[in-house]
Biopython code that builds the backbone (N, CA, C, O; Angstrom):
import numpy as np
from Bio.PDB.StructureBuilder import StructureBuilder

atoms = [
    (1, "UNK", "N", (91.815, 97.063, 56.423)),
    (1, "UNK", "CA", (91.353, 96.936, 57.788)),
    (1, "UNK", "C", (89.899, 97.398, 57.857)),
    (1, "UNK", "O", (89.522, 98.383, 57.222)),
    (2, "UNK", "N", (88.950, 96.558, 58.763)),
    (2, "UNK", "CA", (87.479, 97.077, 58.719)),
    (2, "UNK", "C", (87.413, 97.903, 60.013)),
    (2, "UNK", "O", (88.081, 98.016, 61.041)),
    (3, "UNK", "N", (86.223, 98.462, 59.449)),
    (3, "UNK", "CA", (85.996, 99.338, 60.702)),
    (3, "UNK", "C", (85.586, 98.833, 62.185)),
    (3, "UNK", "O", (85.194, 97.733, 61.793)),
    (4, "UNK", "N", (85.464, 98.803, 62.972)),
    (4, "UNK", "CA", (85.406, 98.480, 64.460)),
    (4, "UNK", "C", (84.524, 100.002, 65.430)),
    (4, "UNK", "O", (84.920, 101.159, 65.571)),
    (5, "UNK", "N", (83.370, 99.384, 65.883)),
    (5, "UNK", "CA", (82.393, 99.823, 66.800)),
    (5, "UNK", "C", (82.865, 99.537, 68.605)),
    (5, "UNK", "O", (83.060, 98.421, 69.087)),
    (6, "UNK", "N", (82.979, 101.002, 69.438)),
    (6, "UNK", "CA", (82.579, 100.244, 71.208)),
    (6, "UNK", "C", (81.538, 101.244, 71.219)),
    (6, "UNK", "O", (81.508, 102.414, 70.837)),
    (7, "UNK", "N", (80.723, 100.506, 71.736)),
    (7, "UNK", "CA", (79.432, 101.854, 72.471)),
    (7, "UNK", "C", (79.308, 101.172, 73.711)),
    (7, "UNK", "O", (79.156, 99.973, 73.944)),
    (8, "UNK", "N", (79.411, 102.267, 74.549)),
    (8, "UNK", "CA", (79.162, 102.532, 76.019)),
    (8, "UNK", "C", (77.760, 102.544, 76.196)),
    (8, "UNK", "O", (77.038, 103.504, 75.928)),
    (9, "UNK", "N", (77.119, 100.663, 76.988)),
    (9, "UNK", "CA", (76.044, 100.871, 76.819)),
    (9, "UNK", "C", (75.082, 101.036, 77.926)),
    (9, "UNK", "O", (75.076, 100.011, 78.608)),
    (10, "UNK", "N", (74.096, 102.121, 78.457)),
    (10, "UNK", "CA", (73.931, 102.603, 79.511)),
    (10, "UNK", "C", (73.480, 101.729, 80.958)),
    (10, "UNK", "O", (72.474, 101.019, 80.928)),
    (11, "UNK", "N", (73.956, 101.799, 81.676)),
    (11, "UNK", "CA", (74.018, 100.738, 82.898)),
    (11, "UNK", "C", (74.569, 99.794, 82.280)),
    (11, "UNK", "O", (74.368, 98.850, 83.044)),
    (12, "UNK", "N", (75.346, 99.247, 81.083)),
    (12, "UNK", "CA", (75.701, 98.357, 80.623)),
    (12, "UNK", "C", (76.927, 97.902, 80.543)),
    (12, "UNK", "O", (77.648, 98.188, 81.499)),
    (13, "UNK", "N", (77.419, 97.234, 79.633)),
    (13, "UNK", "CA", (78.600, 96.869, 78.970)),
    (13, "UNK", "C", (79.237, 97.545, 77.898)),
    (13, "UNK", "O", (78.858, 98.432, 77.132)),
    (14, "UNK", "N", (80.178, 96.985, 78.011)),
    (14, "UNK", "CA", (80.984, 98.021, 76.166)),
    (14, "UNK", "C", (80.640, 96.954, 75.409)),
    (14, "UNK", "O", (80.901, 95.788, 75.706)),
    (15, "UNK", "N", (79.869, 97.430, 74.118)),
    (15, "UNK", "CA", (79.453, 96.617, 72.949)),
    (15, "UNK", "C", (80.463, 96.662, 71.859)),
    (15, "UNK", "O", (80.589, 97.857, 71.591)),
    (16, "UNK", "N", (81.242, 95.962, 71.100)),
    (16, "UNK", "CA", (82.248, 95.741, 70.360)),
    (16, "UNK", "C", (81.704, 95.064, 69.056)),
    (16, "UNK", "O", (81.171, 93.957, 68.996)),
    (17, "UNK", "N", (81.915, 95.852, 68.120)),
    (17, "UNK", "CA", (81.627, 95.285, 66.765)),
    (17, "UNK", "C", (82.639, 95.624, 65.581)),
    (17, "UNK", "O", (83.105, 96.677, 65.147)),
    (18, "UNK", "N", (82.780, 94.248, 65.237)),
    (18, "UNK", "CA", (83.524, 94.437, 63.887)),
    (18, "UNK", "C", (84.208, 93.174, 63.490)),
    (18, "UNK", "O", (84.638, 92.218, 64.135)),
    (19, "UNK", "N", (84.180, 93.405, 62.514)),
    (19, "UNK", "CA", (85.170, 91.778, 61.729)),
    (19, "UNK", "C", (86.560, 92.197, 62.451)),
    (19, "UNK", "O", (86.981, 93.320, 62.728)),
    (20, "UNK", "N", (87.142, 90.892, 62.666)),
    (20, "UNK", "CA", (88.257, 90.000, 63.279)),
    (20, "UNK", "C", (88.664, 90.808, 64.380)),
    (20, "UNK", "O", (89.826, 91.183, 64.535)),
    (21, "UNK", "N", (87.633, 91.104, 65.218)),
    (21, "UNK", "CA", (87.595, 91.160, 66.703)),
    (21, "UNK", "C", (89.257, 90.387, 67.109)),
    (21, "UNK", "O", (89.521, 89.246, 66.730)),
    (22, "UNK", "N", (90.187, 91.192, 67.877)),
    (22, "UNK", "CA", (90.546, 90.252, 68.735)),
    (22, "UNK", "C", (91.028, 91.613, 70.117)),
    (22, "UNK", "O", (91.168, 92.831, 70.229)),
    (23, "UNK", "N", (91.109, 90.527, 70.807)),
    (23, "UNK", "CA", (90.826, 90.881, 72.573)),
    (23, "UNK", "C", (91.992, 89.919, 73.057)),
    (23, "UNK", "O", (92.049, 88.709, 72.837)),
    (24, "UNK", "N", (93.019, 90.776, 73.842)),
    (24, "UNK", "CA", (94.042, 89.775, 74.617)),
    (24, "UNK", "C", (94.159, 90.036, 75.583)),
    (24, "UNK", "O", (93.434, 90.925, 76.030)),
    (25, "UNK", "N", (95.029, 89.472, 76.332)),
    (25, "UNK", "CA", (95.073, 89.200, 78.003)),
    (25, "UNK", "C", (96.202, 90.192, 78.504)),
    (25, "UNK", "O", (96.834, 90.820, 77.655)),
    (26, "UNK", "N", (96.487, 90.361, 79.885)),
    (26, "UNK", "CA", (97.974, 91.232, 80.038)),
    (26, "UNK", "C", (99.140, 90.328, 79.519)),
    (26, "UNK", "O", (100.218, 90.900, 79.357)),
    (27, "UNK", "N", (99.087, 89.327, 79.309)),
    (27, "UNK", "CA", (99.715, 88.003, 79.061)),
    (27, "UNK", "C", (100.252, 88.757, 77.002)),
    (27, "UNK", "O", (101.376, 88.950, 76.540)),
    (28, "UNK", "N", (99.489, 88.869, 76.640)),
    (28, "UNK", "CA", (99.487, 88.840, 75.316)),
    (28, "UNK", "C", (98.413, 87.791, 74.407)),
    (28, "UNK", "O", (97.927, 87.683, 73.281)),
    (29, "UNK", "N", (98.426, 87.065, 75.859)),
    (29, "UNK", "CA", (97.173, 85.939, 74.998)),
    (29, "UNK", "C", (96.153, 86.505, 74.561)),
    (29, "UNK", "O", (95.764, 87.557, 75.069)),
    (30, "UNK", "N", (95.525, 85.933, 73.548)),
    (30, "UNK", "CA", (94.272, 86.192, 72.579)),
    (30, "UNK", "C", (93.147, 85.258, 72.631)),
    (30, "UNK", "O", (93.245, 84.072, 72.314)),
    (31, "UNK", "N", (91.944, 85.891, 73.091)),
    (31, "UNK", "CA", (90.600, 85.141, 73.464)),
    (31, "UNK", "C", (90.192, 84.714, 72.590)),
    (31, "UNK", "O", (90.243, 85.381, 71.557)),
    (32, "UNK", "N", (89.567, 83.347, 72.575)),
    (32, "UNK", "CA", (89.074, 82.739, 70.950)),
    (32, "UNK", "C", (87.752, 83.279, 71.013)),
    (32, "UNK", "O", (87.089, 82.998, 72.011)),
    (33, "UNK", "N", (87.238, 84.018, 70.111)),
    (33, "UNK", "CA", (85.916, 84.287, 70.033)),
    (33, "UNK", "C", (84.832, 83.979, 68.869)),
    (33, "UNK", "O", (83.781, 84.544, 68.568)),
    (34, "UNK", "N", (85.522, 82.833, 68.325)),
    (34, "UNK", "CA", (85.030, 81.722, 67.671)),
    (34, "UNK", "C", (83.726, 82.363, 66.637)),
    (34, "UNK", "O", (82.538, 82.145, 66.397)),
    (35, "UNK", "N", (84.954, 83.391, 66.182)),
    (35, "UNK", "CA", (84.496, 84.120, 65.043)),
    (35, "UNK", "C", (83.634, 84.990, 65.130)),
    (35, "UNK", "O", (83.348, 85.460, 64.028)),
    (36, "UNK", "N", (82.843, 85.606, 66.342)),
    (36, "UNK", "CA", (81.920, 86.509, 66.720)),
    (36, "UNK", "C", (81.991, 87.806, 65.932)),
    (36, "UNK", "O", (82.950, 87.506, 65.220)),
    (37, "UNK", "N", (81.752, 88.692, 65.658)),
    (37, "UNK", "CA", (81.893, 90.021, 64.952)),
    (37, "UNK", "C", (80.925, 91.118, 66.012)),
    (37, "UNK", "O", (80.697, 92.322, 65.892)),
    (38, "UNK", "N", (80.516, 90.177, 67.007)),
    (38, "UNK", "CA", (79.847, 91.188, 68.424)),
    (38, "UNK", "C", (79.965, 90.460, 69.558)),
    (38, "UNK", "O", (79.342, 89.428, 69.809)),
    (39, "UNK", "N", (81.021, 91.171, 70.460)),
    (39, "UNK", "CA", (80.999, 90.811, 71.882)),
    (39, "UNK", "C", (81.023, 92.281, 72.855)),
    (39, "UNK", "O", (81.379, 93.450, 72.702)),
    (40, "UNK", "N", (80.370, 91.376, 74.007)),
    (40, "UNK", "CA", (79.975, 92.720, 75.160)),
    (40, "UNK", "C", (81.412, 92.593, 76.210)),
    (40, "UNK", "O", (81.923, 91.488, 76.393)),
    (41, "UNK", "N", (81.818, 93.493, 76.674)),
    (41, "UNK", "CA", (82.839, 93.407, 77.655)),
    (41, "UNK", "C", (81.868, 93.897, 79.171)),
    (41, "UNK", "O", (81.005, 94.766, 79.298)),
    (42, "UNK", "N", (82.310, 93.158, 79.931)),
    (42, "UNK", "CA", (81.665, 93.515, 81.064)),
    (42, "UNK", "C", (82.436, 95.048, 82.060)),
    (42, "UNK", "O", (83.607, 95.015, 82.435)),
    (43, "UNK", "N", (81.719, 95.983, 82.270)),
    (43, "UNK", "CA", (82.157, 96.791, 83.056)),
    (43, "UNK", "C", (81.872, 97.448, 84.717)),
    (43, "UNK", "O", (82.431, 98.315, 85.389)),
    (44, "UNK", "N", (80.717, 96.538, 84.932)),
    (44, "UNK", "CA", (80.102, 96.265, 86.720)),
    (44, "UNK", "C", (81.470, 95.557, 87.669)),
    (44, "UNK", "O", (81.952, 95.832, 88.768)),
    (45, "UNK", "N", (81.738, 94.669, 86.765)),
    (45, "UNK", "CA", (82.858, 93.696, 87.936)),
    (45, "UNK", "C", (82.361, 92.794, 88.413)),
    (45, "UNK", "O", (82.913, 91.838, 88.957)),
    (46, "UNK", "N", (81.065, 93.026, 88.241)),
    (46, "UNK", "CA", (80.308, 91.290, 88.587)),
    (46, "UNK", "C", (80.336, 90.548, 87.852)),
    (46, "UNK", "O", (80.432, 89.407, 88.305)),
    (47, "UNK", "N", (80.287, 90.653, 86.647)),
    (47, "UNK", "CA", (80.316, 89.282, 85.645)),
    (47, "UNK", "C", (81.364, 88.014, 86.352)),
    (47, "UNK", "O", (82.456, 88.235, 86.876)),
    (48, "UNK", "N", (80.764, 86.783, 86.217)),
    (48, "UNK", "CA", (81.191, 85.162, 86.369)),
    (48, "UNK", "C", (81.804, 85.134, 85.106)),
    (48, "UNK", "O", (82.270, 84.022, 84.858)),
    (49, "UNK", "N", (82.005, 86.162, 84.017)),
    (49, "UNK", "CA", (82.576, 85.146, 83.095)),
    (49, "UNK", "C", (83.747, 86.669, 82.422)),
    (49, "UNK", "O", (83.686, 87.148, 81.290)),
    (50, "UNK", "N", (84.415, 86.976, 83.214)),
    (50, "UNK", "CA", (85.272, 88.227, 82.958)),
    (50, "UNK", "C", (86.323, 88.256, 81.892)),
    (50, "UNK", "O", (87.392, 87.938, 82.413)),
    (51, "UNK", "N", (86.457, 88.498, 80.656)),
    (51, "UNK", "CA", (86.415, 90.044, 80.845)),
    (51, "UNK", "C", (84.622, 90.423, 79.865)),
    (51, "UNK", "O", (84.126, 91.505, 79.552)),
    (52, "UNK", "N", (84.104, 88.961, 79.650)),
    (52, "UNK", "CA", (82.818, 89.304, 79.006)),
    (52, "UNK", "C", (81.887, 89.606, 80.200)),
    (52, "UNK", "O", (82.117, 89.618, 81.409)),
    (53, "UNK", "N", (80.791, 89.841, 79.507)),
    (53, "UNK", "CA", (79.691, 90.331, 80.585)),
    (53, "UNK", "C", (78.502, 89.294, 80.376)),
    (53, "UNK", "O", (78.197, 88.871, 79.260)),
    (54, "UNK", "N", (77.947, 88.974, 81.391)),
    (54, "UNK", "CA", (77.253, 88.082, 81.480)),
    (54, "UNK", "C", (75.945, 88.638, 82.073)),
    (54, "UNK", "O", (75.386, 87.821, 82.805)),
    (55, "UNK", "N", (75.448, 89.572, 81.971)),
    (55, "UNK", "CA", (74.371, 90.146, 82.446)),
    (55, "UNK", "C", (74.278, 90.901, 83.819)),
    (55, "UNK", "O", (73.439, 91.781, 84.013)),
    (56, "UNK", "N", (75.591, 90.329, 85.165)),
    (56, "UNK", "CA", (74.805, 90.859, 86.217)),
    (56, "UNK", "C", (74.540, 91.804, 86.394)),
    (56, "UNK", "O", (73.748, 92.109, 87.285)),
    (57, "UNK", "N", (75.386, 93.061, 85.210)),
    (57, "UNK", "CA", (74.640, 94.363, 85.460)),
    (57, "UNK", "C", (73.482, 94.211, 86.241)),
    (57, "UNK", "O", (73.489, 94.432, 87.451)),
    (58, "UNK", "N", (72.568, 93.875, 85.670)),
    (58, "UNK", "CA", (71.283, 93.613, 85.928)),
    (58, "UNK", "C", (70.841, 93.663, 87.182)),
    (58, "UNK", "O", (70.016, 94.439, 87.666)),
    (59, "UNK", "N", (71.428, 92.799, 87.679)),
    (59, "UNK", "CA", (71.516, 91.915, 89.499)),
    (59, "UNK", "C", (72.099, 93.346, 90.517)),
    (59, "UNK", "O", (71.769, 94.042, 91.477)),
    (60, "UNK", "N", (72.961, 93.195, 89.709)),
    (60, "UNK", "CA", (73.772, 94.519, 91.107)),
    (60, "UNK", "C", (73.034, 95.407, 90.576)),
    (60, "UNK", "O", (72.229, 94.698, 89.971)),
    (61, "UNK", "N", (72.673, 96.705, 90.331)),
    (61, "UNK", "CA", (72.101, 97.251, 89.814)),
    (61, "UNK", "C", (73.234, 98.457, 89.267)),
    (61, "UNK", "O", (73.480, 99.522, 89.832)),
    (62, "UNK", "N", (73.629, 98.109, 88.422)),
    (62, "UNK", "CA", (74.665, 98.735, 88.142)),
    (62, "UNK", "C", (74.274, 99.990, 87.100)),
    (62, "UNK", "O", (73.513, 99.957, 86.133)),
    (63, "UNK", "N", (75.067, 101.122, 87.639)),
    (63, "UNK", "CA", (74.362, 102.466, 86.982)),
    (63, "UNK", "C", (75.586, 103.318, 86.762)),
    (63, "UNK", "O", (76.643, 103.508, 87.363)),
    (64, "UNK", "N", (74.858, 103.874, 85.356)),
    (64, "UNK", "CA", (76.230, 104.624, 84.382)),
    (64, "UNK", "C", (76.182, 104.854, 83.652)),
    (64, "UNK", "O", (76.438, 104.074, 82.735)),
    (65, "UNK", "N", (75.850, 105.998, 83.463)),
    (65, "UNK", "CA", (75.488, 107.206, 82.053)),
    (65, "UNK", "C", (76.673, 107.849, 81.798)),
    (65, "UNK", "O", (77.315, 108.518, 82.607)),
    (66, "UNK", "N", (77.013, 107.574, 80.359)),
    (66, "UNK", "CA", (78.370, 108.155, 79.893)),
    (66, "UNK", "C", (77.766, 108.901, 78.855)),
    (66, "UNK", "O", (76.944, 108.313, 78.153)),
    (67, "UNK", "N", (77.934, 109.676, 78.709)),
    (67, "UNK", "CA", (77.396, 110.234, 77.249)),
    (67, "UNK", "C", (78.416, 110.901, 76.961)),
    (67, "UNK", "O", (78.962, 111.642, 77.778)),
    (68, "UNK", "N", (78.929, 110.689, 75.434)),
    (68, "UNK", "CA", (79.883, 111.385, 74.428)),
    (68, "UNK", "C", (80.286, 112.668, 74.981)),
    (68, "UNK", "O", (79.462, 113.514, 75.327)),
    (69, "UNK", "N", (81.878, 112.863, 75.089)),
    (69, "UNK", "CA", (81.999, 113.994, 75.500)),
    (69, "UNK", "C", (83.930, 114.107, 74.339)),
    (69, "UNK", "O", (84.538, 113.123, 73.917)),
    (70, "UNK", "N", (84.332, 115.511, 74.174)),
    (70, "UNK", "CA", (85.621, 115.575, 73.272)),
    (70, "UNK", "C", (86.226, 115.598, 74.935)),
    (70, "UNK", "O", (85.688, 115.995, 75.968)),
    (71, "UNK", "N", (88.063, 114.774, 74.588)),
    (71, "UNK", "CA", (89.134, 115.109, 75.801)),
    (71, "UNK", "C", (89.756, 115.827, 75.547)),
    (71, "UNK", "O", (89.849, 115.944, 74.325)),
    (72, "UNK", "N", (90.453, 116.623, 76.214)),
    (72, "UNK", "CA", (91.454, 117.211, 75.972)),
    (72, "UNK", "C", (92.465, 117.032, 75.530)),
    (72, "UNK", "O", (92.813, 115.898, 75.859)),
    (73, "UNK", "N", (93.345, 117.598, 74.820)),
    (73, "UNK", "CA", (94.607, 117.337, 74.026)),
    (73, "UNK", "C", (95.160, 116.276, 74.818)),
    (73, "UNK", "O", (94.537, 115.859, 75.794)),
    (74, "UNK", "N", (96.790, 115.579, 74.332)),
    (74, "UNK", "CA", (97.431, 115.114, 74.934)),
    (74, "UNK", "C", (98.469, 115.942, 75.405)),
    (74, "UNK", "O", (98.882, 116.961, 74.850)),
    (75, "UNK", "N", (98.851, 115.468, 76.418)),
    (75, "UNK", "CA", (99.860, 116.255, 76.917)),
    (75, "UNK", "C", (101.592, 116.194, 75.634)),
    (75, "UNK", "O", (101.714, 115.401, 74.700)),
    (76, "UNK", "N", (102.362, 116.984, 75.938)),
    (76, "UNK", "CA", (103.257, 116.940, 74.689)),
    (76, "UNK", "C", (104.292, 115.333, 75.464)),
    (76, "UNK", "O", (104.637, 114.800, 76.519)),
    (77, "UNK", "N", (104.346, 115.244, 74.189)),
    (77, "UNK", "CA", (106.091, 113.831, 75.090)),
    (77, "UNK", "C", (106.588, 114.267, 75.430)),
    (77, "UNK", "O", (106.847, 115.417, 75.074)),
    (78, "UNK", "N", (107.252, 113.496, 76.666)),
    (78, "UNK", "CA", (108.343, 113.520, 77.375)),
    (78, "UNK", "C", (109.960, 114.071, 76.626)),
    (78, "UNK", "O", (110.050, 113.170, 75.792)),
    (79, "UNK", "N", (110.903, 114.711, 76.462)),
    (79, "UNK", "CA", (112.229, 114.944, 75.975)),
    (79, "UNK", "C", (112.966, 114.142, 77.050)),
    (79, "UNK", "O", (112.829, 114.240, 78.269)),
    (80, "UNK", "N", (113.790, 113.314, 76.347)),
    (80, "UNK", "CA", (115.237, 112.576, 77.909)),
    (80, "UNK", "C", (115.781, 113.908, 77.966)),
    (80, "UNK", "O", (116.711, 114.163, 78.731)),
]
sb = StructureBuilder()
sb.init_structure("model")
sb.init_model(0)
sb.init_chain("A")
sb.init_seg("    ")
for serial, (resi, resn, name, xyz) in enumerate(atoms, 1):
    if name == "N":
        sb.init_residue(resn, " ", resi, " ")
    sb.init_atom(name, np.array(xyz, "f"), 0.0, 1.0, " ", f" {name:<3s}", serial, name[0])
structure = sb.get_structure()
């Protein structure tokens, strides 16, 4: 298995890199991405072409500084 890149990109999109990318739907369906090894996911909500991003960041002026941070544990599982 190869390695796989997202960077959170500022006012931007999530940038996705890596051999055999795949991306599916709630469906289970799988987006053809006609072999890409870099696609942007849109995260404004404006994009015309969802779930990619198509720039309007840009337009709306969409703003969002994430910078790297550790989460906290997970909580323990559930016992029935």
């Amino acid at each position: 298995m190869s390695d796989s890149k997202i960077t959170v990109l500022r006012n931007g999109p999530f940038r996705l890199e890596g051999e055999n990318l795949q991306i599916l739907d709630p469906a289970g369906n799988v987006y053809g991405l006609a072999g890409r090894t870099v696609v942007s996911l849109c995260r404004c909500g404006a994009s015309a072409n969802k779930p990619f991003c198509d720039g309007s960041h840009n337009k709306v002026g969409f703003d969002s500084l994430c910078p790297a941070r550790d989460l906290p544990p997970p909580p323990p599982p559930k016992t029935p």
